[in-house]
C-alpha positions in Angstrom: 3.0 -7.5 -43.7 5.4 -4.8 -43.3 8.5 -5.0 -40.8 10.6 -3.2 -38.7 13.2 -4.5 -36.2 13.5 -2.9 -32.8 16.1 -3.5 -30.0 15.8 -3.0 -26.2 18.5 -2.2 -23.9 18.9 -2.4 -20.0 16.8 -3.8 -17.1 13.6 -4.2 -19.3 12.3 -7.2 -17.3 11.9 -5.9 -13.8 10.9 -2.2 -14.8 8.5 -3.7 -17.1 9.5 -2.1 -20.0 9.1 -5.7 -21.9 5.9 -6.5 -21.0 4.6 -2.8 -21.9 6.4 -3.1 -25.1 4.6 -6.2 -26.1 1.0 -4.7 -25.0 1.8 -1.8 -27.3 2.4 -3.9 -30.3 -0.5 -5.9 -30.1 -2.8 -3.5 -28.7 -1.7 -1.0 -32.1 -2.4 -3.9 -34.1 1.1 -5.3 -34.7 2.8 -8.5 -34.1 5.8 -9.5 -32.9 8.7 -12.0 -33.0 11.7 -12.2 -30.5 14.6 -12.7 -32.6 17.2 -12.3 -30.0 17.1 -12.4 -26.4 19.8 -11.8 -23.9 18.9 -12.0 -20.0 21.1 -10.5 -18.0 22.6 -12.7 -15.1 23.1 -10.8 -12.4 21.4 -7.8 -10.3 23.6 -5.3 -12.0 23.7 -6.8 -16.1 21.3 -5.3 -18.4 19.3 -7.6 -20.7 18.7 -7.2 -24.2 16.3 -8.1 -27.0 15.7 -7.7 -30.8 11.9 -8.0 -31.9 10.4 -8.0 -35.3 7.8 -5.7 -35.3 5.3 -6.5 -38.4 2.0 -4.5 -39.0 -0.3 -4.5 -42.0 -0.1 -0.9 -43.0 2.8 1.8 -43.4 0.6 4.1 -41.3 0.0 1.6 -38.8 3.8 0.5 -38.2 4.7 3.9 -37.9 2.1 4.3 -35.1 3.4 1.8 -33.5 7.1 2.0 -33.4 6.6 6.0 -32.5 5.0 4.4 -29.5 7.7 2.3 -28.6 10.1 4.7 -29.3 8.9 6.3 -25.9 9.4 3.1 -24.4 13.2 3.3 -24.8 13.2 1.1 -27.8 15.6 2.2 -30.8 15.2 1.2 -34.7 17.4 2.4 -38.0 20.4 3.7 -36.5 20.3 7.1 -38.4 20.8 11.1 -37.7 17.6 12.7 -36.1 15.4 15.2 -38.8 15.2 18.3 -38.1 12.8 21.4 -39.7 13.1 25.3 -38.7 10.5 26.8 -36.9 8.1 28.5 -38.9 8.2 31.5 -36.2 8.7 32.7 -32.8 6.5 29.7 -30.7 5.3 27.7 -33.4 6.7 24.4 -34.4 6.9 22.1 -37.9 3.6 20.4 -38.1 5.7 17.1 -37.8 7.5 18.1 -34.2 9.1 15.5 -31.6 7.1 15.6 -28.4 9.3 15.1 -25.2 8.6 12.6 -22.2 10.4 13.4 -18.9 12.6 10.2 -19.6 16.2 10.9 -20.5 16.4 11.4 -24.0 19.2 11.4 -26.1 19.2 12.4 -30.3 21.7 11.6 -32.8 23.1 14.7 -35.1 26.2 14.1 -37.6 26.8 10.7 -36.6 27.0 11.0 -33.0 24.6 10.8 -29.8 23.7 14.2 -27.8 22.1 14.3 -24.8 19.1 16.5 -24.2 19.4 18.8 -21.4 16.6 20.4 -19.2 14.4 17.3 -20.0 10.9 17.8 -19.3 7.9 16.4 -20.6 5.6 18.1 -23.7 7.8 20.3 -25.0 10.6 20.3 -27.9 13.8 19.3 -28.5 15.9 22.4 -30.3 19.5 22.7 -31.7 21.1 25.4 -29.5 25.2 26.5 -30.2 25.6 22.4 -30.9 23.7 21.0 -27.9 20.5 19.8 -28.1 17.6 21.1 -24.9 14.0 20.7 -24.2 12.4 23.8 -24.8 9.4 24.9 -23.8 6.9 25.5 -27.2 6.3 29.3 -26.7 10.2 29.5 -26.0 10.9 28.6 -29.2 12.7 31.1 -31.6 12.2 31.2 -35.6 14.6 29.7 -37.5 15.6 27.6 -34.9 15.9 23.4 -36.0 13.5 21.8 -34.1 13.6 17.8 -33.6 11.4 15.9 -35.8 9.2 12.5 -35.6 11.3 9.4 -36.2 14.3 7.9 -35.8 17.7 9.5 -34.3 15.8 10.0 -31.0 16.3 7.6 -27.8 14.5 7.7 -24.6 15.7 5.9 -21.8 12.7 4.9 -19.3 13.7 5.3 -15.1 14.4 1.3 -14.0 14.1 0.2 -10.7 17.4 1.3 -8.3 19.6 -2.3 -8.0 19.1 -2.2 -4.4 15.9 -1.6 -2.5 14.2 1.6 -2.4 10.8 2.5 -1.7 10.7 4.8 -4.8 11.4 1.6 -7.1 8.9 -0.6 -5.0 6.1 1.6 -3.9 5.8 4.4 -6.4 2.9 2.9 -8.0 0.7 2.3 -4.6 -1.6 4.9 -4.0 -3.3 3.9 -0.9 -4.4 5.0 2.5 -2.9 1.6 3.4 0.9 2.1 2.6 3.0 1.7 5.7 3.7 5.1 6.2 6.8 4.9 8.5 8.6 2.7 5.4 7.9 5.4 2.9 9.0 8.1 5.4 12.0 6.6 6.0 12.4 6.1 2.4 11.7 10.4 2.0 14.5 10.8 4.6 17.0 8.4 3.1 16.6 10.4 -0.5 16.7 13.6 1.2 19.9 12.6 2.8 21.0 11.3 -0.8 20.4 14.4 -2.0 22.6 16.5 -0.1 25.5 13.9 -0.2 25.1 13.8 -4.0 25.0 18.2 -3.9 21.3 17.5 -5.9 18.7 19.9 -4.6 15.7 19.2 -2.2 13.3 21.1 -3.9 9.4 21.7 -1.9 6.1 22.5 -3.5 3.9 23.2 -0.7 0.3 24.2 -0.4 -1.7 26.3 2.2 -2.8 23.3 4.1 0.6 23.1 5.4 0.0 26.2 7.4 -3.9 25.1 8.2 -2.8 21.3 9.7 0.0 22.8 12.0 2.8 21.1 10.1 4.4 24.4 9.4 6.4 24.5 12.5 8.1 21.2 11.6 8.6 22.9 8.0 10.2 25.9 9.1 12.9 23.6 11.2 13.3 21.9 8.3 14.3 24.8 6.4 16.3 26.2 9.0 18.3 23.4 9.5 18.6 23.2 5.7 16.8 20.5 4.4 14.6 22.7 1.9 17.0 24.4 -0.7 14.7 25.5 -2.6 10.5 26.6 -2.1 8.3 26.8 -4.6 4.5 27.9 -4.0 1.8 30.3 -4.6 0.3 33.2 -2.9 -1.9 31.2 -0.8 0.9 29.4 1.2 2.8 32.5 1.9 -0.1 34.9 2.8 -1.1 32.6 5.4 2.0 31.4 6.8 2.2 35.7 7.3 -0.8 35.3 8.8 -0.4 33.3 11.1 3.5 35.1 12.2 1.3 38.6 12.3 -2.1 37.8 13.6 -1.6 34.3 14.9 -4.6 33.3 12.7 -4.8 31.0 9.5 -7.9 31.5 7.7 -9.2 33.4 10.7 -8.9 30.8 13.1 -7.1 31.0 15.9 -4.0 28.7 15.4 -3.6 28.9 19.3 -7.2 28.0 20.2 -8.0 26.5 17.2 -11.4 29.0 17.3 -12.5 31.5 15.0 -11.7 34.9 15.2 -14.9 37.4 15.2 -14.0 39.3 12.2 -10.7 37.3 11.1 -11.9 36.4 7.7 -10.4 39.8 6.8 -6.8 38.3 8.4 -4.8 37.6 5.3 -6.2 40.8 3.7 -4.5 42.5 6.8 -1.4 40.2 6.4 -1.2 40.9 2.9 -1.5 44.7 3.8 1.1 44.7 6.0 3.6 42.7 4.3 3.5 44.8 1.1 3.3 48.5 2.8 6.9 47.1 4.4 8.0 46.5 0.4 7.4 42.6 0.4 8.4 39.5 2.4 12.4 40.3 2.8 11.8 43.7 3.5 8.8 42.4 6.5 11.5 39.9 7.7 14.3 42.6 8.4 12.2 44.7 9.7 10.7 42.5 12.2 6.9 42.7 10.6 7.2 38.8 10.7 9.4 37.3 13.0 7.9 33.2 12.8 7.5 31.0 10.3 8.3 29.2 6.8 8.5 32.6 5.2 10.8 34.2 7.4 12.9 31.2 7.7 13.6 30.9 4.2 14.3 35.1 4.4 16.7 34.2 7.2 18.7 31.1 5.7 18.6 32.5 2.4 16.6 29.9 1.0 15.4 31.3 -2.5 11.4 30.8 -3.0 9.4 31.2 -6.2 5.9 32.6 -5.7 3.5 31.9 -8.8 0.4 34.0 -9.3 -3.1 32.6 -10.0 -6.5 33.9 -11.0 -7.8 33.5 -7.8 -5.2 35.2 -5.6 -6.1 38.4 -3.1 -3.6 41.2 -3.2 -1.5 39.7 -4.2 1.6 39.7 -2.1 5.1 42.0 -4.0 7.0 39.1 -4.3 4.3 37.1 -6.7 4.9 36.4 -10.0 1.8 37.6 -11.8 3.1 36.8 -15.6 2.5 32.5 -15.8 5.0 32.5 -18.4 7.3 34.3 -15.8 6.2 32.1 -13.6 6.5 28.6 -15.2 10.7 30.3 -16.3 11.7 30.6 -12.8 9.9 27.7 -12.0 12.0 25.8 -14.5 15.1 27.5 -13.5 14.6 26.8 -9.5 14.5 23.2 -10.3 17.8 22.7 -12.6 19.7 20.4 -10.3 17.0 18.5 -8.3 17.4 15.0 -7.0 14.6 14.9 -4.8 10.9 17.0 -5.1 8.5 16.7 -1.8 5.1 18.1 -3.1 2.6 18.2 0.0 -0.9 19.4 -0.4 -0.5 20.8 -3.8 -2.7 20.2 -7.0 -2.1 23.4 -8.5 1.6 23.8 -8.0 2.2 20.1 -7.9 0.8 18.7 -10.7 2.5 21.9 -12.6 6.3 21.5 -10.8 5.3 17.3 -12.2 5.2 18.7 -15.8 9.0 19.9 -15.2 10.8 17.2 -13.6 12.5 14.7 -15.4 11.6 11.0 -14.6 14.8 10.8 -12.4 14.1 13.1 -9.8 12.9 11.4 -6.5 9.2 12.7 -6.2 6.8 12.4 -3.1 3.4 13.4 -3.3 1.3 13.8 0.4 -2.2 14.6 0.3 -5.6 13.7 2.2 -7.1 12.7 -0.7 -6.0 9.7 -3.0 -7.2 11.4 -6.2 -3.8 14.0 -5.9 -1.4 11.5 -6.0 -3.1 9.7 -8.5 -4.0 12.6 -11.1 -0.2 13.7 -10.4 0.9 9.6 -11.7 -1.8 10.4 -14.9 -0.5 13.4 -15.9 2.9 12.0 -16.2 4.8 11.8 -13.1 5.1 8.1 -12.9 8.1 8.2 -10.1 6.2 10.0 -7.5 5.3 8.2 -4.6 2.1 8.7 -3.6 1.2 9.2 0.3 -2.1 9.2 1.7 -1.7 11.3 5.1 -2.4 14.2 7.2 0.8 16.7 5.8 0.9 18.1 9.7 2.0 14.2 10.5 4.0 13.7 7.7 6.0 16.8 8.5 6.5 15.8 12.1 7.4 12.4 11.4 10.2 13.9 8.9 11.9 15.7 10.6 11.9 12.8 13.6 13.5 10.8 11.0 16.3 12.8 9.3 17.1 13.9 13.6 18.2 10.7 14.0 21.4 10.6 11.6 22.0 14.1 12.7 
């Protein structure tokens, strides 16, 4: 049997980063000894443990330990390898593939941390730092992080006191007391602008469609919302519905549908663009209501990305996705806290960019949102199972009353 011995740092018992550890060895085929355990004694200590990890095969220990490696776990103490990439976008066969954990990497001795981490994508050697880069952002020549040792990730652990992002993130039920987990979204959102993190939105065009928009635009115009990031859909019909006083077509007054209004965003979209795009619409009074022209009016910057299945689209959509996906990553340097609300597309997609550590809700009608958000990677969000118009309202109740 071959052997390798691993040590685990921190609060590895309740974030259950032992437990997973130990499924991982077995499940790979391994085994494993405790040689050294070290609880810690209080709320605040860390624990720690050395394992012997033993396997049967080379191939099959390496397996392993690369998979515990992403569980936080660190082996040889030894600089990180690195190999130049072959050309502009393409990376040494043998490449390091981030997680959205905190990640650190040993060069010359010492320990770097990587900045911009984000999941599936590389860690490169930049004027002596080391960042996550995205793969097509990757220039020739440039020494990209490979499999092995050097490299440390350092899994999200439970907050030391109570938070309904440590203790509900994984339930994904129509049954989650709602009110908690609110209240929970308000307390992070005030945390957020004590700590000067962002409070970053990703918002869908169900917003507008559910009535929640009005509580939305207060939010941003009392400014909750430093940053919005969306698509076509969401701003076309919030214009829409400022212009025409339709969403869809139907009558956001009545609640009816309009004889003719399914040609109402087309009109929006019309309008909004002959007066040279949303700012320009804003100051000119085109649109005077609204998440749109609230942002406009507060000077909250928003990021429009394009899709295939866009109308018009509006001026200030970004039609490029790899324009897209760069201001994307750039509006969200600095979050602490990510609300995504009725957003596959532009949720799951903001997901792929946050690191672990950002606080992450995630409110749709359906359960399946949520949950593909959680298997795609975003293990922190919580999930909410609720009307967004509600959820909205019930916000914005809650941060009122510390105001």
């Amino acid at each position: 049997m071959l052997e390798e011995t691993i040590t685990l740092e921190g609060h590895i018992i309740d974030s259950d980063v032992l437990r997973r550890v130990f499924a991982r060895i077995v499940e790979g085929g391994g085994q494993f000894e405790i040689l050294d355990f070290q609880v810690g004694q209080t709320n605040e200590e860390p624990s720690t443990a050395r394992l012997s990890v033993r396997s049967k095969t080379a191939e099959e220990l390496d397996a392993i330990l690369e998979g515990l490696s992403y569980l936080g776990a660190s082996t040889r103490i030894e600089d990180a390898r690195f190999a130049a990439a072959e050309a502009n976008g393409i990376l040494p066969d043998d490449f390091y593939s981030t997680t959205n954990f905190d990640t650190s990497i040993r060069v010359a001795g010492k320990w770097l941390p990587v900045a911009a981490q984000k999941m599936d994508a590389a860690i490169v050697l930049r004027d002596g730092h080391a960042v996550c880069v995205k793969q097509r952002a990757v220039k020739k020549d440039e020494p990209v992080a490979l499999r092995g040792g050097g490299i440390r990730v350092r899994p999200p652990e439970r907050e030391r006191k109570y938070s309904v992002f440590g203790f509900m993130s994984n339930e994904v039920s129509a049954e989650v007391n709602k009110s908690v987990a609110i209240r929970g979204c308000a307390h992070s959102m005030r945390k957020s602008r004590e700590e000067g993190s962002k409070i970053v939105l990703v918002t869908g065009p169900a917003v507008i469609h559910s009535g929640g928009d009005q509580a939305l635009a207060r939010l941003v115009r009392d400014g909750w919302i430093d940053v919005l990031l969306t698509g076509n859909a969401f701003a076309v019909h919030d214009l829409e519905k400022s212009i025409l006083k339709t969403s869809l077509g139907i009558c956001q007054m009545s609640g009816r549908a309009v004889e003719g209004g399914s040609r109402n965003h087309l009109f929006a979209i019309n309008t909004v663009n002959r007066a040279g795009g949303v700012a320009k619409a804003v100051e000119t009074g085109v649109v005077k209501s609204g998440v749109m022209y609230e942002c406009v009016r507060t000077g909250t910057p928003f990021v429009l990305a394009g899709s295939i299945r866009d109308d018009g689209p509006l001026l200030d959509v970004i039609t490029d996705v790899r324009d897209a996906q760069e201001a994307y990553i750039e509006a969200l340097e600095g979050a602490g806290t990510c609300l995504i609300l009725a957003s596959a597309l532009h949720g799951i997609a903001v997901g792929n960019l946050l690191p672990a550590r950002v606080r992450t809700v995630c409110v749709d009608m359906l359960e399946s949102i949520p949950t593909k958000l959680a298997n795609r990677g975003t293990h922190q969000a919580l999930g909410l199972v609720t009307d967004v118009g509600f959820f909205l309202e019930s916000l914005e109740r809650e941060l009122a009353k510390h105001e």
